[in-house]
C-alpha positions, 0 to 999 in steps of 0.5 A, a space after each residue: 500500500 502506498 504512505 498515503 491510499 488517499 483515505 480521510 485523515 486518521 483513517 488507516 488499512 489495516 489488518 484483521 483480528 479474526 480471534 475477536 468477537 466484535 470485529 467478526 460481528 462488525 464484518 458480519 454486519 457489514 456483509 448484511 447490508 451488503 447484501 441488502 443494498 445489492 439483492 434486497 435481503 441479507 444470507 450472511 452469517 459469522 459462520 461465513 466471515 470466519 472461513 474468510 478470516 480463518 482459512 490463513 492457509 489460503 487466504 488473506 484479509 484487510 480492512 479500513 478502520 476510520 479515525 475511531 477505529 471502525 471497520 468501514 471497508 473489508 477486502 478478502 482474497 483466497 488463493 482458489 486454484 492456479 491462476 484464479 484468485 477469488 477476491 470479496 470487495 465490501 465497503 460501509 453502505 453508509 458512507 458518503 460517496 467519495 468517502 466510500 469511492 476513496 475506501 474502495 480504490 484502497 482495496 482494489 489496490 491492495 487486491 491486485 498487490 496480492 494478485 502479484 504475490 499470489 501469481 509470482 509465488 505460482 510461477 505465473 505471467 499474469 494472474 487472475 482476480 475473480 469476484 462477483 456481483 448482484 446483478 442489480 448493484 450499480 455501485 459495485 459495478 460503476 468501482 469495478 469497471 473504474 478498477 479495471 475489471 470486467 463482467 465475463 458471466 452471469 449466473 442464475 440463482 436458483 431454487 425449489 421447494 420440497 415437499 413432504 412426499 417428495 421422500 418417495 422420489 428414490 428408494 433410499 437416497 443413501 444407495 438406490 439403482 436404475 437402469 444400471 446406473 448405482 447412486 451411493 454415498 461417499 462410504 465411511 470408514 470405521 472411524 465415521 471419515 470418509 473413505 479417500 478412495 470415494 473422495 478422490 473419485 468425487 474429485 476426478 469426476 468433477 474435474 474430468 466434467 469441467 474441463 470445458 466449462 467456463 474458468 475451470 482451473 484445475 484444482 489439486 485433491 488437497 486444493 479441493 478437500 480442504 476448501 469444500 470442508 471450510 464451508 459452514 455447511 459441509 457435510 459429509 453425508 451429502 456427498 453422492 456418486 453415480 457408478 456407470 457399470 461400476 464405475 465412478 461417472 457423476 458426483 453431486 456434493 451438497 451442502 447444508 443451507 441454515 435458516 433462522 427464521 424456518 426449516 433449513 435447505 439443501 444446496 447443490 454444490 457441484 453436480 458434474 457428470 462425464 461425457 461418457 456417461 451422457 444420456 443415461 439419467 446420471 444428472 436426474 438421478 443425483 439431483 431426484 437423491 438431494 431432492 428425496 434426501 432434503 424431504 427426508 431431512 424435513 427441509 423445504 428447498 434445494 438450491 443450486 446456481 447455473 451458468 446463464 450462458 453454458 452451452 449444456 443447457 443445464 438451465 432446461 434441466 432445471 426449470 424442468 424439474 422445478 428450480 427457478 430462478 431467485 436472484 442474478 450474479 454476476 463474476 468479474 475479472 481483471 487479469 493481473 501482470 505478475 511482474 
């Protein structure tokens, strides 16, 4: 950062101490109005200002504190996979306009510092700065074009509800079969951990089924493990194969969606399925188990996001078994020269 970011005085960047109470509600509180201002409703929770501030291995964080020592701004990057740096970009709703502007060139500029780090430390040329954006948030869109990104996707934020008898949907949504295909979970050892055979296959076929598929970054199977496990609502038993003539072919890898105001939901994750399983019903068949297993759980949706622009059409898919669209998202990058 340079001597002076050009921030009031007595304003200062600085860094977070994740170990403190009132500075993860303050960031959580920030994150709420985010998302109130942008989409019309806030999801946040501590939960998920911890994995940011926590996950030290991956990630790193600062902050804008004002002339009384509060948090008005907050910047997050997590290296995610070689090449694609993931970055999350709050600044106060409160603040007046050229205060907030002057906060949020103060992150931009500490974001693409860590681009070069993050990039030289990969052996990179150029690395990537990925983060996102309500569809509808024209302030956030006005500081990223300003900083040089730009919008490269849109992606639909998708949801269904379930009903009670939707159970009834599969078997038993911890193993059932049709038309040769299998669908199970992950196994468990003795131990109650999953067996690492069933993960890696989980791993393999999700990264053999996006390959092609927008910014794909090939992600290692520590890479992969550890970051689905940071998410609050990870589960171990909301990971599913489909074995295609015994073999591995489709993975969905579902999370756990908490409410406080009702029952809780099941999210999609990932749901990936080779090419050469195509056509066989493996993309139904995993979402007909998260589906069964929801009403199971007596949780009342399933949520998912698609790609708007993929070529598979997924979407049909969707809108066909129910989803439909909740909210719009959008990503944006700016590439980053290391050197």
């Amino acid at each position: 950062m340079p001597e002076d970011p050009g921030l009031p005085a007595g304003w200062q960047a600085d860094s977070v101490d994740g170990d403190a109470p009132a500075e993860v509600e303050r960031l959580t509180e920030l994150l709420r109005a985010h998302e109130r201002a942008a989409r019309g409703w806030a999801s946040g929770s501590e939960e998920d200002v911890l994995v940011e501030v926590h996950g030290l291995e991956t990630r790193e964080n600062v902050v804008v504190r004002d002339d009384t020592g509060t948090i008005r701004a907050w910047g997050s990057v997590h290296d995610r996979a070689e090449g694609r740096m993931l970055y999350v970009h709050i600044v106060d709703r409160t603040l007046a306009d050229d205060v907030a502007t002057r906060c949020s060139d103060v992150l931009f500029a500490w974001a693409e510092a860590q681009a070069r780090q993050v990039g030289a430390e990969r052996g990179l040329e150029v690395q990537q700065i990925d983060t996102g954006a309500f569809a509808d948030d024209e302030r956030q869109h006005a500081w990223l074009e300003r900083a040089g990104f730009t919008c490269v996707r849109t992606w639909w934020q998708m949801s269904r509800s379930v009903e009670p008898e939707e159970v009834e949907l599969v078997a038993y949504p911890e193993a059932w079969s049709r038309d040769g295909v299998e669908f199970r979970l992950v196994r468990r050892e003795a131990g109650g951990l999953p067996d690492e055979a069933d993960l890696r296959a989980v791993h393999e076929v999700l990264e053999g089924a996006f390959t092609d598929h927008f910014n794909s970054a090939e992600e290692t199977f520590q890479e992969f493990i550890h970051r689905l496990r940071e998410d609050p609502g990870h589960r171990w038993d909301h990971w599913w194969l489909a074995l295609v003539d015994g073999e591995p072919a489709g993975a969905l890898v579902g999370t756990v969606s908490e409410s406080s105001q009702g029952p809780d939901g099941s999210y999609v994750s990932y749901l990936g399925v080779l090419d050469t399983a195509r056509g066989r019903g493996v993309a139904k068949g995993l979402l007909h188990t998260i589906i069964a297993d929801a009403a199971a759980r007596g949780r009342d949706r399933v949520g998912l996001e698609v790609d708007a622009d993929s070529p598979t059409g997924a979407d049909g898919l969707y809108t066909a078994m129910g989803w439909g669209t909740k909210y719009v998202t959008e990503s944006w990058h700016r590439e980053v020269p290391v050197s």
